[in-house]
PAKOL-41284 format. One line per 2 residues: number of its first residue (from 1); for each residue x, z, y of N, C-alpha, C, CB. Coordinates in nm, 2 decimals. Atoms other than C-alpha are relative to their C-alpha. Glycine has a CB too. Layout:
BEGIN
NUM) X,Z,Y,X,Z,Y,X,Z,Y,X,Z,Y; ...
//
This chain:
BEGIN
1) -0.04,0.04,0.14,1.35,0.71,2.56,-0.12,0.01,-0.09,0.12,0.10,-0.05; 0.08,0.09,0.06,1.12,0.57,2.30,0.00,0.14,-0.09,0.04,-0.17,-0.04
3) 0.00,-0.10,0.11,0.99,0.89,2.04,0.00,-0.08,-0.11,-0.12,0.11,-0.01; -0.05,0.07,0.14,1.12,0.83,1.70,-0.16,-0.04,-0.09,0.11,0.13,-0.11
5) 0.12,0.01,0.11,0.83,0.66,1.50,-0.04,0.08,-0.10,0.00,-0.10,-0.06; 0.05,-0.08,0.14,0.63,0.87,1.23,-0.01,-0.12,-0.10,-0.16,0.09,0.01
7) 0.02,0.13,0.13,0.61,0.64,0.87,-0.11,0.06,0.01,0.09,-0.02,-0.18; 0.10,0.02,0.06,0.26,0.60,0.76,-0.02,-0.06,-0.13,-0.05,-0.06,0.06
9) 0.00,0.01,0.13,0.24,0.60,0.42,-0.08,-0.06,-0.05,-0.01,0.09,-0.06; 0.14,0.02,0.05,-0.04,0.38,0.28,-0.01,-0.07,-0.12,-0.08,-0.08,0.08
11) 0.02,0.00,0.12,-0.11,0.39,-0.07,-0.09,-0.13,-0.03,-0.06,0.13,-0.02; 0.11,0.11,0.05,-0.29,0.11,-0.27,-0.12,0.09,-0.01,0.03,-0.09,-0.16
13) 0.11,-0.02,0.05,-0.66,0.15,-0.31,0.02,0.01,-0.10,-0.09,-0.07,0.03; 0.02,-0.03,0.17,-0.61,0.15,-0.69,0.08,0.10,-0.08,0.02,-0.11,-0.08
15) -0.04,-0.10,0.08,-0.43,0.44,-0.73,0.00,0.09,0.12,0.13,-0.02,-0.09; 0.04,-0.15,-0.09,-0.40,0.78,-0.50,0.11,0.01,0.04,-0.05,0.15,-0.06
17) -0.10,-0.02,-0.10,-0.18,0.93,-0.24,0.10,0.08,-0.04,-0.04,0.05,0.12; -0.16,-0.03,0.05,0.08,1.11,-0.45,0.06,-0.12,-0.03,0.02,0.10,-0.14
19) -0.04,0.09,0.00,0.17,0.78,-0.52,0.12,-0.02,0.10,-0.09,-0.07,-0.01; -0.09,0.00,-0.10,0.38,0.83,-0.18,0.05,0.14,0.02,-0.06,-0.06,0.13
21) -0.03,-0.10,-0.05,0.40,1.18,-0.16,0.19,0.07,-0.03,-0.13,0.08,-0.07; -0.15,-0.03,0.01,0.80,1.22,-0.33,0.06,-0.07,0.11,0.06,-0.04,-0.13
23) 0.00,0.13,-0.12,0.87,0.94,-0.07,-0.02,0.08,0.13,-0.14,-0.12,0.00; 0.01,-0.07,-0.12,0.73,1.15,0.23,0.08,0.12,-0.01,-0.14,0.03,0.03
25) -0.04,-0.13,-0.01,0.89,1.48,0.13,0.18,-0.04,0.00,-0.08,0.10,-0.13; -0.14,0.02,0.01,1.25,1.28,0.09,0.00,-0.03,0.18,0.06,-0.14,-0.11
27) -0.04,0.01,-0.13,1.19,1.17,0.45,-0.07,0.09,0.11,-0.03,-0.13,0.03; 0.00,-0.04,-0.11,1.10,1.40,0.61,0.11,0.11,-0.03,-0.14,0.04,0.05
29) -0.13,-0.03,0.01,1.41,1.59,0.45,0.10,-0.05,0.08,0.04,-0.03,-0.12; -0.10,0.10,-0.09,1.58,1.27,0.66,-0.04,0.06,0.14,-0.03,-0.20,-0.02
31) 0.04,0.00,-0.17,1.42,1.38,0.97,-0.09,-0.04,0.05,0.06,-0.05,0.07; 0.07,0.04,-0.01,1.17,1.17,0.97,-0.18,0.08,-0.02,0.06,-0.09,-0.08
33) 0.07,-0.06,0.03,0.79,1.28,1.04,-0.09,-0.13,-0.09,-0.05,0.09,0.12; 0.07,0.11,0.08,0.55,1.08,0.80,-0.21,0.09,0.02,0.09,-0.01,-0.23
35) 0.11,-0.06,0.10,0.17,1.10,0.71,-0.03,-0.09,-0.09,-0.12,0.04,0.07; 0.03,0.10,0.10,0.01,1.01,0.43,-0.16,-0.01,-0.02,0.09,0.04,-0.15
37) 0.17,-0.03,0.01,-0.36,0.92,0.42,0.01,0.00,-0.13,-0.13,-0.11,0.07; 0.04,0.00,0.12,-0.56,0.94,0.14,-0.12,-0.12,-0.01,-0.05,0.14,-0.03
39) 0.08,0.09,-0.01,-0.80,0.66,0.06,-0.17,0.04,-0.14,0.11,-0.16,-0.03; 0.09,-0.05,0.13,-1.02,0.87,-0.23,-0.11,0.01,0.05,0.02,0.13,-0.06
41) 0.16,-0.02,-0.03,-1.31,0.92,-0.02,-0.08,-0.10,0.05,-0.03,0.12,0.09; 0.08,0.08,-0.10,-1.35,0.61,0.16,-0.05,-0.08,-0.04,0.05,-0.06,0.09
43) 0.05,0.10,0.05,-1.50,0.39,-0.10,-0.15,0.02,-0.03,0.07,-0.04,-0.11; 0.15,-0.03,0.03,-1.90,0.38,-0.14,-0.03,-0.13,-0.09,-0.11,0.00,0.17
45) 0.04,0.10,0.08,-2.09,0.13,-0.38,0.00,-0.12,0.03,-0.08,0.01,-0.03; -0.01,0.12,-0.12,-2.16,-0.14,-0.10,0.13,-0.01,0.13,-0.16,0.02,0.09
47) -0.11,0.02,-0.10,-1.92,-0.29,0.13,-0.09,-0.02,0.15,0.12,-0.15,-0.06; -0.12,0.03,0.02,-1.83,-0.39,0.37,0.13,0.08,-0.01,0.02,-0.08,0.06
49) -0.09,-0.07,0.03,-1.50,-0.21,0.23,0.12,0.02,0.12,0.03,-0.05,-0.11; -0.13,-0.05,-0.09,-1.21,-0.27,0.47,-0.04,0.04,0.11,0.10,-0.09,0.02
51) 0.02,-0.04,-0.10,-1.34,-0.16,0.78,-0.03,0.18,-0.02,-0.10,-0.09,0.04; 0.05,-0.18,0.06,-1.44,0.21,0.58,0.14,0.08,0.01,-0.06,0.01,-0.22
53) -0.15,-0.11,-0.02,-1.06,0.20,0.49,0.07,-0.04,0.07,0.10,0.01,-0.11; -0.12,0.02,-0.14,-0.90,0.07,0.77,-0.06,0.21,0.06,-0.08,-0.22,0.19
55) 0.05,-0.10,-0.10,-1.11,0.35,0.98,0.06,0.15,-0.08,-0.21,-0.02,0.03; -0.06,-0.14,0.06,-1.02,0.64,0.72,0.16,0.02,0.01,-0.04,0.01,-0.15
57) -0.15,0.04,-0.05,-0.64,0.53,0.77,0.06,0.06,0.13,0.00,-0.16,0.02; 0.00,0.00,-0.18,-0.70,0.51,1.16,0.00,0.18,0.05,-0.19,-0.11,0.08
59) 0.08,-0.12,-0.07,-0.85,0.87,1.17,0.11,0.11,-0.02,-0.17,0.04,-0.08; -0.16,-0.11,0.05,-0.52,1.05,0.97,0.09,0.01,0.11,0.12,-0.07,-0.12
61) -0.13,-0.03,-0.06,-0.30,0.89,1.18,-0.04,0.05,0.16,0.10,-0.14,-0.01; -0.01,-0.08,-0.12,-0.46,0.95,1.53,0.00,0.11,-0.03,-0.08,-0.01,0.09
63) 0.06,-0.14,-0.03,-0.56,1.30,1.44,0.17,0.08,-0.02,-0.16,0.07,-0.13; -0.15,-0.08,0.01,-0.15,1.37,1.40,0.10,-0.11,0.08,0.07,0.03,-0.21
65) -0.05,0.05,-0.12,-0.01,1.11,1.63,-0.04,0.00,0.11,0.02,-0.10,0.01; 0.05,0.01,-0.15,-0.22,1.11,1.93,0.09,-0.14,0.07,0.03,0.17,0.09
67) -0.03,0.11,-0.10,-0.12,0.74,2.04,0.14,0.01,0.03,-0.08,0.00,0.14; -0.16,0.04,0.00,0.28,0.77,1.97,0.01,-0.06,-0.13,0.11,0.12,0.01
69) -0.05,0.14,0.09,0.47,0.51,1.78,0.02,0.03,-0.12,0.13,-0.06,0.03; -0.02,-0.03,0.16,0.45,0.47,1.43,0.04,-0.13,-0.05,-0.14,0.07,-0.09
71) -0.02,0.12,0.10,0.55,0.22,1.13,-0.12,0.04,-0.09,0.17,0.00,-0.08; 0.08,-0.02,0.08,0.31,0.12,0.92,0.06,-0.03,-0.14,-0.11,-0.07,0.04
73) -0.07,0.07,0.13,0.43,0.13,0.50,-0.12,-0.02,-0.10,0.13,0.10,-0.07; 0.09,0.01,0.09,0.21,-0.03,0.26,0.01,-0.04,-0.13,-0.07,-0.06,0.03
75) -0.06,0.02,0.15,0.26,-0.03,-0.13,-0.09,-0.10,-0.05,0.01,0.14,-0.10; 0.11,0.12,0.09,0.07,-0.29,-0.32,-0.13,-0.04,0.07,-0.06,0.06,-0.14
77) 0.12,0.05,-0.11,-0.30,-0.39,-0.22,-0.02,0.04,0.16,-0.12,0.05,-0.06; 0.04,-0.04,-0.14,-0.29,-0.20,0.07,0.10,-0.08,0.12,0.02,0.18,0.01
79) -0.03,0.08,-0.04,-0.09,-0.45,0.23,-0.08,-0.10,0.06,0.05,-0.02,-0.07; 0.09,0.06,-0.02,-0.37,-0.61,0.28,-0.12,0.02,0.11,-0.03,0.01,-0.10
81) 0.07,-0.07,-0.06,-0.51,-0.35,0.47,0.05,-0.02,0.16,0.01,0.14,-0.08; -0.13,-0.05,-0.08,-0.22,-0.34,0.74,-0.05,-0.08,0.10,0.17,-0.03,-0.06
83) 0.10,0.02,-0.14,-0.42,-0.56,1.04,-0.04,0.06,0.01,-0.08,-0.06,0.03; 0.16,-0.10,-0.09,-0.75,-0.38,1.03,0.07,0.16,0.04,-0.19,0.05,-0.17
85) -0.02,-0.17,-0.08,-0.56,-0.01,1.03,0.09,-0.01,0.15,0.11,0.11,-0.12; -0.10,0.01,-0.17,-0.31,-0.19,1.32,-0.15,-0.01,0.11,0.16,-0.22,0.02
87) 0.12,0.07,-0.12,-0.68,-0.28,1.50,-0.06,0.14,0.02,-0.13,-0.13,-0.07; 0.06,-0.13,0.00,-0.82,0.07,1.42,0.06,0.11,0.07,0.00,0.04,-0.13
89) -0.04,-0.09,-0.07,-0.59,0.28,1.52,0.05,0.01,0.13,0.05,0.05,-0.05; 0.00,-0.02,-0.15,-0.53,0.47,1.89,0.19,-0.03,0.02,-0.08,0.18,0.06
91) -0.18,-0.03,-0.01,-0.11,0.48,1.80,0.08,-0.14,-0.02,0.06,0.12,-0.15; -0.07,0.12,-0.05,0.13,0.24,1.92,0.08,-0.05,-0.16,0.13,0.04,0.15
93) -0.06,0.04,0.13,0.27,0.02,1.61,0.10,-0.06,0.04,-0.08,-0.09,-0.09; -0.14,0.06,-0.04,0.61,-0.06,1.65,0.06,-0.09,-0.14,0.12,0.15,0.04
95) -0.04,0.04,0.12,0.68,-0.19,1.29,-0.08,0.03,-0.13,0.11,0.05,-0.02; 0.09,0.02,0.13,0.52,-0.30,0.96,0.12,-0.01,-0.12,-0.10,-0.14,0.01
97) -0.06,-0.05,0.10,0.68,-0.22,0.63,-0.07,-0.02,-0.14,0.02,0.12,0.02; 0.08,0.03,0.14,0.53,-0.38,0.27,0.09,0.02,-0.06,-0.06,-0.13,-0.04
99) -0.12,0.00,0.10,0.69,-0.26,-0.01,-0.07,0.00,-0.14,0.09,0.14,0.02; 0.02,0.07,0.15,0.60,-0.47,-0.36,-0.16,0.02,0.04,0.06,0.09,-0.16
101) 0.17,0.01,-0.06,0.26,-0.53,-0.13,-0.02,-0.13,0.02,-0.04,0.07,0.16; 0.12,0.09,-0.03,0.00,-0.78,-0.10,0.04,-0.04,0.19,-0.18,0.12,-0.04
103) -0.03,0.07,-0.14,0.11,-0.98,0.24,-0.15,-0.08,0.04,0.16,-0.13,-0.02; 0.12,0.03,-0.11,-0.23,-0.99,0.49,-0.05,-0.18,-0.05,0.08,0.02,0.21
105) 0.06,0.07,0.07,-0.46,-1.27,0.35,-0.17,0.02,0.07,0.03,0.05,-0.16; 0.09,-0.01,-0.04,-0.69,-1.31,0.59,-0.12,-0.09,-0.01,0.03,0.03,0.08
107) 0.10,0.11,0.05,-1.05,-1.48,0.51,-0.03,-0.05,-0.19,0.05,-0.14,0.08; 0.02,0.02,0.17,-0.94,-1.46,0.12,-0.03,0.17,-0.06,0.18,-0.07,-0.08
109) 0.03,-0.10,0.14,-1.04,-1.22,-0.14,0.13,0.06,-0.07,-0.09,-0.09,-0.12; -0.13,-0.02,0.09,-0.82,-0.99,-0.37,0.01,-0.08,-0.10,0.01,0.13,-0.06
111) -0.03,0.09,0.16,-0.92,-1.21,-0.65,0.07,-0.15,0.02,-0.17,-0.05,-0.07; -0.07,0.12,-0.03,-0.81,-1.50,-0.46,0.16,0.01,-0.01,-0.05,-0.05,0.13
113) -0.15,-0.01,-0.01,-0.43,-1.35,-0.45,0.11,0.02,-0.16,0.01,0.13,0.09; -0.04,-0.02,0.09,-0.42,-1.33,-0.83,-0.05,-0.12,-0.09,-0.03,0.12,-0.02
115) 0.03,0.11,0.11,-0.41,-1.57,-1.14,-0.13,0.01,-0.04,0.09,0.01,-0.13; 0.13,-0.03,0.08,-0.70,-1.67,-1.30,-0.04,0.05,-0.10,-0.03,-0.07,-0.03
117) 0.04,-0.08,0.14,-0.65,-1.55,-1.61,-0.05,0.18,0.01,0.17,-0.01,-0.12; -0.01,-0.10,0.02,-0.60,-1.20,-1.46,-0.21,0.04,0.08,0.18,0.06,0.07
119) 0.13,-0.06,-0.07,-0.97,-1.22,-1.24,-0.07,-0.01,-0.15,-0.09,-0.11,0.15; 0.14,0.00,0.16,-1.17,-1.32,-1.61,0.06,0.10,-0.07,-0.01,-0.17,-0.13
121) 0.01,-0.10,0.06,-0.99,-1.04,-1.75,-0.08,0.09,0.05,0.10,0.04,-0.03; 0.09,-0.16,-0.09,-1.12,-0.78,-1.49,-0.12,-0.06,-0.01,0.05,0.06,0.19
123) 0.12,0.06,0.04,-1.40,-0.95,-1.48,-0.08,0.06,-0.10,0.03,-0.11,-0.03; 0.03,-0.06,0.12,-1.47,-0.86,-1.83,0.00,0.14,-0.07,0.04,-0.06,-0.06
125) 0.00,-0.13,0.03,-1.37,-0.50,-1.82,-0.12,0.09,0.08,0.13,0.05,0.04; 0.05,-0.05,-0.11,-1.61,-0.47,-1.54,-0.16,0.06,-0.05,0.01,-0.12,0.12
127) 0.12,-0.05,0.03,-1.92,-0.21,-1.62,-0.08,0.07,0.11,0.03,0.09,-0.11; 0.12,-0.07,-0.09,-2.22,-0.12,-1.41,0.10,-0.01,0.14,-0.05,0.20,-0.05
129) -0.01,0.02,-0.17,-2.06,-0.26,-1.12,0.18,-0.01,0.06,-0.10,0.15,0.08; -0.11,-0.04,-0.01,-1.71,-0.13,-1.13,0.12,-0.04,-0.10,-0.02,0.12,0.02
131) -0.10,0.02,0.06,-1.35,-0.19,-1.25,0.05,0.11,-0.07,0.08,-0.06,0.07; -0.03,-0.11,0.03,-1.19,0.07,-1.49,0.18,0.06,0.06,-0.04,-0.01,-0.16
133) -0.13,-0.03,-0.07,-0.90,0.27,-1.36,0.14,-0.06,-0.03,0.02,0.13,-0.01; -0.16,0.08,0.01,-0.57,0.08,-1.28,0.08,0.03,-0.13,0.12,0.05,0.14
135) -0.07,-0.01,0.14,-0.39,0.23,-1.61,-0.05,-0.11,-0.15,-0.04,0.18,-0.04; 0.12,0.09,0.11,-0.69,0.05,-1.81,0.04,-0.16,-0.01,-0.20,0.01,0.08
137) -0.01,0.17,-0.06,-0.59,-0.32,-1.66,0.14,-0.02,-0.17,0.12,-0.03,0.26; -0.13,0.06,0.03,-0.30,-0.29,-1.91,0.02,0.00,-0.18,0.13,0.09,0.10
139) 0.00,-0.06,0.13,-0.17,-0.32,-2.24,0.05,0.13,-0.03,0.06,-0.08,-0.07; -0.01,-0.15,0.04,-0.12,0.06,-2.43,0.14,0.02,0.00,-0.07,0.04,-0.15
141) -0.13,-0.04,-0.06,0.24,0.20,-2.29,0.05,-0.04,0.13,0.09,-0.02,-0.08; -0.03,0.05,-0.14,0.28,0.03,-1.99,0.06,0.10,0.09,-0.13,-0.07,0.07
143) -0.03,-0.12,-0.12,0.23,0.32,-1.75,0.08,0.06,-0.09,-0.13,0.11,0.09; -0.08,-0.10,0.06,0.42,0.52,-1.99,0.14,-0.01,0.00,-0.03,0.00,-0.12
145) -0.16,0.07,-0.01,0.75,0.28,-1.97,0.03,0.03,0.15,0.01,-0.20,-0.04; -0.03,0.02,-0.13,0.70,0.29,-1.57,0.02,0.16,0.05,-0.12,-0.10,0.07
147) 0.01,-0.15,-0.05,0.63,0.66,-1.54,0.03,0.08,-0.10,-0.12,0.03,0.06; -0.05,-0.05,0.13,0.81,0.82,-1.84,-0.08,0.17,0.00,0.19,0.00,-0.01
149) 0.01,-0.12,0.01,0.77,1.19,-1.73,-0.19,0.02,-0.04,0.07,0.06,0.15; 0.14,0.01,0.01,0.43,1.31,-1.87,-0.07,0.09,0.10,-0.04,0.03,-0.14
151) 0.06,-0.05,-0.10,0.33,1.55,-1.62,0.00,-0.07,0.15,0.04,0.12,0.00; 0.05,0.08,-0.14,0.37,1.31,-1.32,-0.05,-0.11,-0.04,0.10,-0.04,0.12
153) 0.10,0.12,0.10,0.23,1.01,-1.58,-0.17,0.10,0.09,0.02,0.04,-0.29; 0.09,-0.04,0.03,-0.05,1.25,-1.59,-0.06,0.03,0.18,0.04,0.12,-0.12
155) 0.01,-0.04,-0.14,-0.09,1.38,-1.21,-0.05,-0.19,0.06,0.18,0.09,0.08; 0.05,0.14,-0.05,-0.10,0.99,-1.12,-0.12,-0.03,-0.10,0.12,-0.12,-0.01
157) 0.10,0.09,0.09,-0.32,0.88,-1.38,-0.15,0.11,0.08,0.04,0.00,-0.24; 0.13,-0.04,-0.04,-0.61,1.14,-1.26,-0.03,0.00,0.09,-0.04,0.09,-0.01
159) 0.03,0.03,-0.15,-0.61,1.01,-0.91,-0.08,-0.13,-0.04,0.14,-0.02,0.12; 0.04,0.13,-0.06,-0.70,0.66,-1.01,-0.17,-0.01,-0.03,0.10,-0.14,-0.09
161) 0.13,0.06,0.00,-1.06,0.57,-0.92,-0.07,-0.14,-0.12,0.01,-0.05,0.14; 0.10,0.14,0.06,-1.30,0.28,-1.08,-0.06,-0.02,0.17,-0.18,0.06,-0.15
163) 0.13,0.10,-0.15,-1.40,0.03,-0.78,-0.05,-0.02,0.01,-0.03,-0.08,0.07; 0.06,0.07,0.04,-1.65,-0.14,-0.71,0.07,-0.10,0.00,-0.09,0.01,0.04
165) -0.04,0.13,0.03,-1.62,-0.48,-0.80,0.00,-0.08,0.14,-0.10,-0.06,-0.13; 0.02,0.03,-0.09,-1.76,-0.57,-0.47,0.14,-0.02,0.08,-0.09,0.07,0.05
167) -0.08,-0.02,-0.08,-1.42,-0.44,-0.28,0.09,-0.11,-0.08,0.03,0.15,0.03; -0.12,0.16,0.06,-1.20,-0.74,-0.52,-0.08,-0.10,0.03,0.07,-0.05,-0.19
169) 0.12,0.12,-0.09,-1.50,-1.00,-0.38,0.05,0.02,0.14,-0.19,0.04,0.00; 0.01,-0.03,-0.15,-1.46,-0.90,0.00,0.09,-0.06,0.06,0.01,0.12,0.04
171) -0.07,0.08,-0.10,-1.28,-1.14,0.22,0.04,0.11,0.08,-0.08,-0.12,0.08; -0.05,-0.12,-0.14,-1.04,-0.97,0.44,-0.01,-0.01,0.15,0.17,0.03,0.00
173) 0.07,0.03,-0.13,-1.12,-0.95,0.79,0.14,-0.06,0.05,-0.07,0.14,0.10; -0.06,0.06,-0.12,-0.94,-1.13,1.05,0.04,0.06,0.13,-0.07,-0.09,0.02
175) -0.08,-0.08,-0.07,-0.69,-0.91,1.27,0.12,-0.04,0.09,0.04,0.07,-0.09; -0.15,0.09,-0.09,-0.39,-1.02,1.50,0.07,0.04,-0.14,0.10,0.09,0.20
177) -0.10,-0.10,0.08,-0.09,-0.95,1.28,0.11,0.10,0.07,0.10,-0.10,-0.09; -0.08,-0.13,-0.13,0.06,-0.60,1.38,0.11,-0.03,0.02,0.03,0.16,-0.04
179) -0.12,-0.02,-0.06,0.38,-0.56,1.51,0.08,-0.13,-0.07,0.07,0.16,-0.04; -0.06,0.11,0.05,0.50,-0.95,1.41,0.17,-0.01,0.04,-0.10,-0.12,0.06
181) -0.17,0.02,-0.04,0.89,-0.90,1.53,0.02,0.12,-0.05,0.05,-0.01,0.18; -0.12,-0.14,0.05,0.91,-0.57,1.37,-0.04,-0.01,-0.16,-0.05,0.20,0.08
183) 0.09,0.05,0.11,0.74,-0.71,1.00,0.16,0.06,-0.10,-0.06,-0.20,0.01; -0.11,0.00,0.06,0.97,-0.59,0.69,-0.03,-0.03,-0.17,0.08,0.13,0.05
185) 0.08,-0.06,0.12,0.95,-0.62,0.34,0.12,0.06,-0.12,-0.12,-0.14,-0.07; -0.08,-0.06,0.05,1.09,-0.41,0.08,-0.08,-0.05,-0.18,0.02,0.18,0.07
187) 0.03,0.10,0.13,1.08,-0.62,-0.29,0.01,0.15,-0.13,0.17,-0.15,-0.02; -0.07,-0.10,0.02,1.09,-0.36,-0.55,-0.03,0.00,-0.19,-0.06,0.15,0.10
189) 0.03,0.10,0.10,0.98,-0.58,-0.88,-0.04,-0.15,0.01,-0.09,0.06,-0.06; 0.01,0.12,-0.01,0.97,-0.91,-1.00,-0.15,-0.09,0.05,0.05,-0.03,-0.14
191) 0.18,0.04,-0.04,0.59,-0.93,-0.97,-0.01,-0.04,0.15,-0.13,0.15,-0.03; 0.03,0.03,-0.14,0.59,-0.95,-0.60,0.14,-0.08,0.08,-0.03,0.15,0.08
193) -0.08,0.08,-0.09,0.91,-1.21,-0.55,-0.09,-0.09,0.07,0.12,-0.07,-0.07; 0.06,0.07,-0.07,0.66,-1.43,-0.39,-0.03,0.07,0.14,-0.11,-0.06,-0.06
195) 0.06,-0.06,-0.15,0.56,-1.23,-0.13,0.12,0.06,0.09,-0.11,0.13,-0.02; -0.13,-0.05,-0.06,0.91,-1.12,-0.06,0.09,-0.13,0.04,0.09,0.09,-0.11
197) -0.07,0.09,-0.05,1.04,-1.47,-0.05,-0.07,-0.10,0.11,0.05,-0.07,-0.11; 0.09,0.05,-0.09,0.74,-1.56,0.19,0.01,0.06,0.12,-0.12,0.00,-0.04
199) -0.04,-0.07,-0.09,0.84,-1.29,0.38,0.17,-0.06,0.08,-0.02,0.14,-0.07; -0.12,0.08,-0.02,1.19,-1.43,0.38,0.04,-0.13,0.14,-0.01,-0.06,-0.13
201) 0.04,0.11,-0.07,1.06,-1.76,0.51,-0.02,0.00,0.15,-0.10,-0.02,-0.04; 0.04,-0.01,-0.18,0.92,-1.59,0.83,0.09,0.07,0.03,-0.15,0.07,0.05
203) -0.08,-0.03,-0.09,1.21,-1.47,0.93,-0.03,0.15,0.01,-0.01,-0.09,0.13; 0.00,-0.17,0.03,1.15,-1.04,0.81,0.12,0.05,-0.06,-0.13,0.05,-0.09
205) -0.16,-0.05,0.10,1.40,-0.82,0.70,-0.06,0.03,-0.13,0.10,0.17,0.06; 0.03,0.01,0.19,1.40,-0.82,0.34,0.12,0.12,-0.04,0.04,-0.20,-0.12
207) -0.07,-0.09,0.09,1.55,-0.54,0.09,-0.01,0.00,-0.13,-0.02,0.12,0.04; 0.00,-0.01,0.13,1.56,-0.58,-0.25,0.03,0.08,-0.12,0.04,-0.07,0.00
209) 0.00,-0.12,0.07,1.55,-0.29,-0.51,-0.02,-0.09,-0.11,-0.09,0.13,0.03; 0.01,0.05,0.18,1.61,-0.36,-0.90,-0.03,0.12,-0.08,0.16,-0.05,-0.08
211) 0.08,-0.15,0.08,1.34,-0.08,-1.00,-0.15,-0.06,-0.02,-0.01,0.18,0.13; 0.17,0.05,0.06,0.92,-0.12,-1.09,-0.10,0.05,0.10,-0.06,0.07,-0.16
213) 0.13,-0.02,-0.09,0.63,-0.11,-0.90,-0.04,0.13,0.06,-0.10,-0.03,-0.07; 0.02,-0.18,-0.02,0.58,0.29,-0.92,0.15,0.05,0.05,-0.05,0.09,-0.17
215) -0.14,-0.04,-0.04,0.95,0.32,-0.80,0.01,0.17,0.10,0.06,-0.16,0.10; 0.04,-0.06,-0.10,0.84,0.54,-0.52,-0.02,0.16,-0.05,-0.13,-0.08,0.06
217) -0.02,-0.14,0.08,0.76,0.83,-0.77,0.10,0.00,-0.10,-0.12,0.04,-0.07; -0.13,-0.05,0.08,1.09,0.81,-1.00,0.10,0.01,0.08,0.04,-0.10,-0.11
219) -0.09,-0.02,-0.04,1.32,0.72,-0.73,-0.03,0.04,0.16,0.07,-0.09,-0.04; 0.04,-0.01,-0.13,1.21,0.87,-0.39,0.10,0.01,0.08,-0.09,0.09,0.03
221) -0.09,0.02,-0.08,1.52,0.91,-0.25,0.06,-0.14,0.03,0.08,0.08,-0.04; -0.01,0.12,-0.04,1.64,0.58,-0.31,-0.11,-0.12,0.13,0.00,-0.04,-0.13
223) 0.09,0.11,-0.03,1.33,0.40,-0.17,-0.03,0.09,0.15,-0.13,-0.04,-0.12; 0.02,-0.09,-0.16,1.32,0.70,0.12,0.11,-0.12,0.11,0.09,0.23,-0.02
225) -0.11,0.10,-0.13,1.69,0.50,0.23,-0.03,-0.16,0.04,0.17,-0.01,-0.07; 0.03,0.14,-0.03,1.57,0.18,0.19,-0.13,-0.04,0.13,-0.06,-0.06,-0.15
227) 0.07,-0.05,-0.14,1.27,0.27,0.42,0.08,0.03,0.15,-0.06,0.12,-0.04; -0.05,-0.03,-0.13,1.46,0.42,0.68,0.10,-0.12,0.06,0.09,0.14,-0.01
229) -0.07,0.16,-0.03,1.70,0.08,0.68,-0.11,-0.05,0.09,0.01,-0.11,-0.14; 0.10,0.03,-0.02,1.40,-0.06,0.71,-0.05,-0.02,0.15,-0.05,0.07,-0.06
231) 0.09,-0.06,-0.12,1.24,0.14,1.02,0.03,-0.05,0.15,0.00,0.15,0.00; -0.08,0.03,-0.16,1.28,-0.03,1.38,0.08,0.15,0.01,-0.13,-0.03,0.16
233) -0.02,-0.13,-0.12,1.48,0.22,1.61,0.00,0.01,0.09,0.06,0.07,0.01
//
């Protein structure tokens, strides 16, 4: 009999790994074991970038799976990521899991997956090389409407990095796609119905949540059950 998959938690590059951490602690309340990398250390000035974070991804999960089955879950950019860490790592991928993520875009750029208007903004925020932290992209309350409470406002907001600019340039590499019969995606704002009705298209299970992008830290239980729906078995 087949061991129950661990979730893999994988955070966007543009913000940090509590970003999943209410999320992991609801499921593993369910039973469920999870990990959650961290992506804070894997960025350097020069690329190339995804191979740094695939491999920092790869290294979490073998060093606590040892080559048993896991799901991969990816929140926003890191969606993007979800080949190179299925290529990287030693542990069997039974299922993929985007939730209000960036759907694998291989040979294109991040800038290529966004409007124009929004690359000449960043563009123009962009100093000595780098973008300023994800809260900065926005107009003044934004994160405040999405993440009301101020001490987990505040806990998220001091994780988020400045990129380099290089890593939104960087064509994504070219990967099989992981676990293509076990592919799922979990919608969880309006901003990403394209990628949920593309997902649609190919024949994935779809789930749809009427919550915001940061959902994951207001409602972790909810988005724990939608996950576990989700999760082959």
């Amino acid at each position: 009999m087949r061991a129950r998959p661990a979730l893999v938690l994988i955070h966007s590059p543009l913000v940090g790994a509590l970003t999943w951490q209410p999320v992991a602690r609801a499921l593993r309340a369910r039973g469920h074991a999870t990990i959650v990398p961290s992506l804070a250390k894997a960025f350097g000035d020069a690329g190339p970038h995804y191979p740094r974070l695939a491999a920092a991804v790869a290294k979490e999960i073998d060093r606590h799976q040892d080559g048993g089955p896991i799901v991969l879950v990816a929140h926003s950019g890191a969606g993007a990521l979800m080949p190179a860490v299925a290529s990287a790592t030693t542990a069997e991928v039974v299922g993929t899991i985007f939730a209000d993520a960036l759907l694998p875009h291989p040979g294109r750029n991040w800038f290529d997956t966004v409007p124009q208007d929004l690359r000449e903004h960043l563009r123009g925020l962009t100093r000595d090389g780098r973008l300023p932290p994800w809260n900065e992209w926005f107009p003044a309350g934004t994160i405040e409407q999405l993440l009301p409470d101020p001490q987990m406002r505040g806990r998220f907001c001091d994780e988020l990095p400045r990129l380099p600019l290089t890593y939104f340039e960087e064509p994504a590499p070219d990967h099989p796609s992981p676990a293509p019969f076990g592919s799922a995606y979990l919608q969880l704002s309006d901003g990403y119905q394209d990628e949920a009705l593309q997902a649609e298209r190919e024949g994935w299970r779809i789930t749809r949540r009427s919550a915001h992008h940061l959902a994951m830290l207001t409602e972790p239980e909810d988005i724990s059950r939608a996950l576990e729906e989700l999760t082959p078995s």
